[in-house]
C-alpha positions in Angstrom: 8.6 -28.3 -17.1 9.8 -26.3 -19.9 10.8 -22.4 -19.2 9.3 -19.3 -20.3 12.2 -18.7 -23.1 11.0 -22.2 -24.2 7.8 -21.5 -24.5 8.2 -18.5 -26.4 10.3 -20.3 -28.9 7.8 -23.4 -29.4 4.9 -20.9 -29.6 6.7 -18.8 -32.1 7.5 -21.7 -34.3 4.3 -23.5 -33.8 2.1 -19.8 -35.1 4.2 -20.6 -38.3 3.7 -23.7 -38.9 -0.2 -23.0 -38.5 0.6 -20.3 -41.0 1.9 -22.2 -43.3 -0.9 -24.7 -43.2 -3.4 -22.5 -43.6 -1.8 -21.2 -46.5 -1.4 -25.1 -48.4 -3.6 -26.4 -50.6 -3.5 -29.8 -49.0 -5.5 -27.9 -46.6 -7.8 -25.7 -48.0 -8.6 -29.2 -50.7 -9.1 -31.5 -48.2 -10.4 -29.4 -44.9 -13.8 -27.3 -45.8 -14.6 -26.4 -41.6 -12.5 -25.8 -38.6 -13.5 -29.4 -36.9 -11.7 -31.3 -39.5 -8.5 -28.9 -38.7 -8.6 -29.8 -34.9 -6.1 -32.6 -35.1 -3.6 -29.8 -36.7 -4.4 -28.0 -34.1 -4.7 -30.1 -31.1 -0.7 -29.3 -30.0 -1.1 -25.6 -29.9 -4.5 -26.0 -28.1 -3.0 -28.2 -25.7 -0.6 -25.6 -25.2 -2.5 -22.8 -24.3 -4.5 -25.1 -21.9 -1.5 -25.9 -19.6 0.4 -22.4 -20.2 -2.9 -19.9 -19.5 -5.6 -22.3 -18.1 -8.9 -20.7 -18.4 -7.4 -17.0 -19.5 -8.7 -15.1 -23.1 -5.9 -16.9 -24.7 -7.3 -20.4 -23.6 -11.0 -19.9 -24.3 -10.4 -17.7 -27.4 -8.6 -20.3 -29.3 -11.2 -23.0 -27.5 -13.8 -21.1 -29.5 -13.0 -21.0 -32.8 -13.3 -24.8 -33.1 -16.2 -25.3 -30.6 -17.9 -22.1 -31.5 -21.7 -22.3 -32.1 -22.3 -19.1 -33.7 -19.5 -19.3 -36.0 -17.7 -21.6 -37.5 -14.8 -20.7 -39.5 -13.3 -22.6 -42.3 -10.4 -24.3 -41.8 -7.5 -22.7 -43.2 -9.1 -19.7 -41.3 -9.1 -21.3 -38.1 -5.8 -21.9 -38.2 -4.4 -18.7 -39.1 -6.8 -17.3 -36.1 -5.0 -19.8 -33.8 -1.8 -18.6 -35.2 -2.6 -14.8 -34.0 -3.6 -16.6 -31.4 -0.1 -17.8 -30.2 1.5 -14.5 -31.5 -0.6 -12.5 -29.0 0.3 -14.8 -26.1 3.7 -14.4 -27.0 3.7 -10.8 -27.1 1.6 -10.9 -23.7 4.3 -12.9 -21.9 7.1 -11.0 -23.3 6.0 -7.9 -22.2 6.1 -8.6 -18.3 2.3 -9.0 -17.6 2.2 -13.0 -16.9 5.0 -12.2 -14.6 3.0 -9.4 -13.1 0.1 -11.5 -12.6 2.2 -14.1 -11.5 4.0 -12.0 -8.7 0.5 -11.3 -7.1 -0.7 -14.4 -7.1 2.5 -16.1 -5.6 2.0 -13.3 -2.8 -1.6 -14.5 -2.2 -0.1 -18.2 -2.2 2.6 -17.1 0.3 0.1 -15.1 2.3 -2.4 -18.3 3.0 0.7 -20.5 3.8 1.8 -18.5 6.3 -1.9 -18.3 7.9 -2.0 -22.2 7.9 0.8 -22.4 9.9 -1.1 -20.3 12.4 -3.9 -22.3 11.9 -1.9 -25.6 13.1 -0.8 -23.3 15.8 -3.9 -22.7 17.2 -5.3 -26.2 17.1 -1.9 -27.4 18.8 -3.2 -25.3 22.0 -6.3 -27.0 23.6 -7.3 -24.2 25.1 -8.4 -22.2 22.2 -11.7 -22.4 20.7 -11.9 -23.7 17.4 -13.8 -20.6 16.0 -10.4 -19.2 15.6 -8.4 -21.9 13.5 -11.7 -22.3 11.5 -11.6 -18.8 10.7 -7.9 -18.2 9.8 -8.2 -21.4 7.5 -11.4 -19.9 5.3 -9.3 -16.8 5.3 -6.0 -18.9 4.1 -8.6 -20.5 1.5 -9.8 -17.3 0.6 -5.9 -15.8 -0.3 -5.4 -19.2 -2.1 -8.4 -19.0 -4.3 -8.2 -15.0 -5.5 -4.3 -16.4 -6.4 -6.2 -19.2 -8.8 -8.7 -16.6 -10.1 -5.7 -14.1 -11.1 -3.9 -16.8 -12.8 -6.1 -18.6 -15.0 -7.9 -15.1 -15.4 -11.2 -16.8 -14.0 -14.0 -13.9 -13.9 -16.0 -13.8 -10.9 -19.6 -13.0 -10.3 -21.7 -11.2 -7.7 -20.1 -10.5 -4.3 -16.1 -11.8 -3.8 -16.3 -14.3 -1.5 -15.2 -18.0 -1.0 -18.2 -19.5 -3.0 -17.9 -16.8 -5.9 -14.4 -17.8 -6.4 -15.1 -21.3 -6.3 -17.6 -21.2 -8.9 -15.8 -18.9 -11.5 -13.0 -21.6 -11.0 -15.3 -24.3 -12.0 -16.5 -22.5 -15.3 -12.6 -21.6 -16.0 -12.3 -25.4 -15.6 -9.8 -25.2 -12.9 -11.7 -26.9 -10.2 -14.4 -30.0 -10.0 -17.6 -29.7 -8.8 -16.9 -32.0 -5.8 -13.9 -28.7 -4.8 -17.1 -26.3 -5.4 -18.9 -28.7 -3.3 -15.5 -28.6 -0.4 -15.3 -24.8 -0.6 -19.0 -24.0 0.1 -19.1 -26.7 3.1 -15.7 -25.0 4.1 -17.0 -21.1 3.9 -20.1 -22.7 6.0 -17.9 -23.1 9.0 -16.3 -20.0 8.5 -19.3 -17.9 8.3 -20.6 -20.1 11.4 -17.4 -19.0 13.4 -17.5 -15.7 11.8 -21.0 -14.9 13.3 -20.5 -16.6 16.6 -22.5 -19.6 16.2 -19.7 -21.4 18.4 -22.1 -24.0 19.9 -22.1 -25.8 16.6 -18.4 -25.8 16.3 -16.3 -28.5 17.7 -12.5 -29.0 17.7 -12.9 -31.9 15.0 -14.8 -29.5 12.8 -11.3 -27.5 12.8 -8.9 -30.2 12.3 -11.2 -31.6 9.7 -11.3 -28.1 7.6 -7.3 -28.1 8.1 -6.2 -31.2 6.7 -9.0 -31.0 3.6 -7.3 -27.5 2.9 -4.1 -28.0 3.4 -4.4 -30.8 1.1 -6.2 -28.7 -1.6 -3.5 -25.9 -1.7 -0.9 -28.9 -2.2 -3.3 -30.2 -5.4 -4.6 -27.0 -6.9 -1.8 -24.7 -6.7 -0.9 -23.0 -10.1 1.9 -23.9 -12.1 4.3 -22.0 -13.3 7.3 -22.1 -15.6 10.7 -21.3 -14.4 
């Protein structure tokens, strides 16, 4: 994984290049709309997409090739994905990825540490399993804002476990099949959470444990050193 002084370098050099084919007339003879640039592109866009998943940066430079509404020629689309990179630069430089990042790494922290009480609670028999069920859609819920502040997801309607889950899936973070984990998952907790303990059993608990344990190993966000 390459570090953040790295990726400020390759971005900075890879804005100029884009600059510089915008501005040849190899480009502007041969390239009339900003599909047929794409394949000049593809490296900066496939940058963006595993350095800000789903942010402005991502979907902004997303656009001006996929864009319905307009389509810019080519040299222009380049020279937009150029600004493109400069502005992500600028952004990283000036502290506020590592701001985001420091939150979200708190959040991450913060629903460890409550699925360590979790396994707590289910190694003692004699507690119901309302209460691990509970503490593990509340470690979900910590571990899901920390997705939706890194990859800038934007979330409609009422925060919540499925709210999160679904403005993940549009930022293209998570599958539907995760949408489909995380609403069965909140359906426990809101079970538990409004005393409906006669549909609750002790494999329900261990069950929601394991599957989320195992989706905070897969879908935590990663970050350059």
């Amino acid at each position: 994984m390459i570090s953040q002084d790295e990726a400020i370098r390759w971005a900075r050099d890879e804005s100029q290049r884009l600059r510089e084919l915008a501005q040849s007339e190899d480009v502007r003879r041969r390239m009339a709309i900003a599909a047929q640039a794409r394949p000049l592109a593809a490296a900066a866009l496939d940058f963006l997409h595993r350095q800000a998943p789903g942010s402005g940066f991502d979907i902004s430079a997303e656009m001006i090739f996929t864009g319905e509404r307009y389509a810019p020629e080519a040299w222009d689309a380049l020279q937009r994905l150029a600004v493109i990179l400069e502005d992500w630069t600028t952004y990283v430089e000036q502290g506020l990825a590592d701001a985001v990042g420091r939150e979200a790494r708190a959040r991450i922290e913060a629903s460890t540490d409550l699925m360590e009480q979790v396994q707590q609670l289910l190694d003692d028999r004699g507690v119901h399993p309302a209460a691990p069920i509970m503490l593990a859609g509340a470690a979900l819920e910590e571990f899901l804002r920390s997705l939706v502040i890194t990859h800038s997801a934007t979330v409609e309607g009422r925060a919540g476990l499925q709210a999160y889950g679904q403005a993940l899936a549009k930022a293209g973070v998570l599958s539907q099949q995760d949408v489909k984990n995380v609403i069965a998952w909140a359906g426990l907790r809101n079970q538990a959470a409004h005393g409906e303990f006669e549909d609750l059993a002790r494999a329900n608990a261990v069950l929601m444990a394991q599957g989320v344990n195992l989706f905070l190993q897969q879908k935590g966000p990663v970050t350059t050193s």
